[in-house]
C-alpha positions in Angstrom: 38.5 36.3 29.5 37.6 33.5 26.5 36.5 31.2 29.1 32.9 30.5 28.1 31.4 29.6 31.6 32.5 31.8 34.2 31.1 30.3 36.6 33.1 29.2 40.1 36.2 32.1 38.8 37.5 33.2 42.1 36.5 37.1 43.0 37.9 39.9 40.7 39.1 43.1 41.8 39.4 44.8 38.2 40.7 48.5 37.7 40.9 51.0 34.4 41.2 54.6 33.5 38.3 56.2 31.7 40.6 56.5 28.9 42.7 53.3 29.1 42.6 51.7 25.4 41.3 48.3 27.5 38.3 50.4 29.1 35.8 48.8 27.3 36.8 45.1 27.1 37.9 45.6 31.3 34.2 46.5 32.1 32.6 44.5 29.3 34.3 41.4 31.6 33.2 42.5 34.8 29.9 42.4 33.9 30.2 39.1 32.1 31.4 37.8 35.6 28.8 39.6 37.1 26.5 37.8 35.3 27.8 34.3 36.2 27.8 35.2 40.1 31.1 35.9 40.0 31.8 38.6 42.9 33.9 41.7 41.2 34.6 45.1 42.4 35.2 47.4 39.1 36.9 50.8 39.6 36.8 52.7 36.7 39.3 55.8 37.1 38.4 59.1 35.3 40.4 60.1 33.1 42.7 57.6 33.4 44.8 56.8 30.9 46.6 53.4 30.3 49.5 52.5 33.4 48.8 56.1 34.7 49.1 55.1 38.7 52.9 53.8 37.3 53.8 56.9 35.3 52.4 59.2 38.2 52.9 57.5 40.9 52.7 60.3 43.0 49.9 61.5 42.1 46.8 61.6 44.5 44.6 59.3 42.2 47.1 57.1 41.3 47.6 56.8 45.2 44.1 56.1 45.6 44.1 53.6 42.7 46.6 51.5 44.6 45.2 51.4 47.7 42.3 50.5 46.1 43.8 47.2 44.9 46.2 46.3 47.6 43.3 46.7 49.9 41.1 44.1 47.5 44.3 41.9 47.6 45.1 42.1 51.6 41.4 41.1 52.0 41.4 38.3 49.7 44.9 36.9 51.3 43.8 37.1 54.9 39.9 36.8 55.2 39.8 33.3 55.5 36.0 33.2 54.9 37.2 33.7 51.0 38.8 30.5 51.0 
């Protein structure tokens, strides 16, 4: 994140609550590696709070949070056009 050029980062997958105390320095990164070309999917969660999809794991969003970023991590291990 103090990395002044940005450029050539591998892709990001990068995931917050609403209401995660990280919210705003998580999406102020995205769009700085937005702005060097750097390919990131950002998922912000409403009214998530801070480890919520560990504390409720059960929960319906907290499921869909986690497939969110295993399925961001199972395509960046096995599409071999990424690498």
């Amino acid at each position: 994140a103090r990395r002044g050029d940005r450029t050539g980062l591998p892709p990001a997958w990068i995931g917050v609550g609403s209401c995660d105390l990280f919210h705003d320095e998580d999406v102020a990164y995205a769009g700085r590696l937005a702005d060097a070309g750097v390919p990131c999917e950002l998922h912000v969660t409403p009214g998530g709070y801070h480890a919520f999809d560990l504390l409720q794991a059960k929960a319906g969003v907290s499921r869909a949070f986690r497939s969110s970023y295993v399925g961001a991590l199972r395509a960046a291990l096995l599409d071999s056009d990424r690498v």
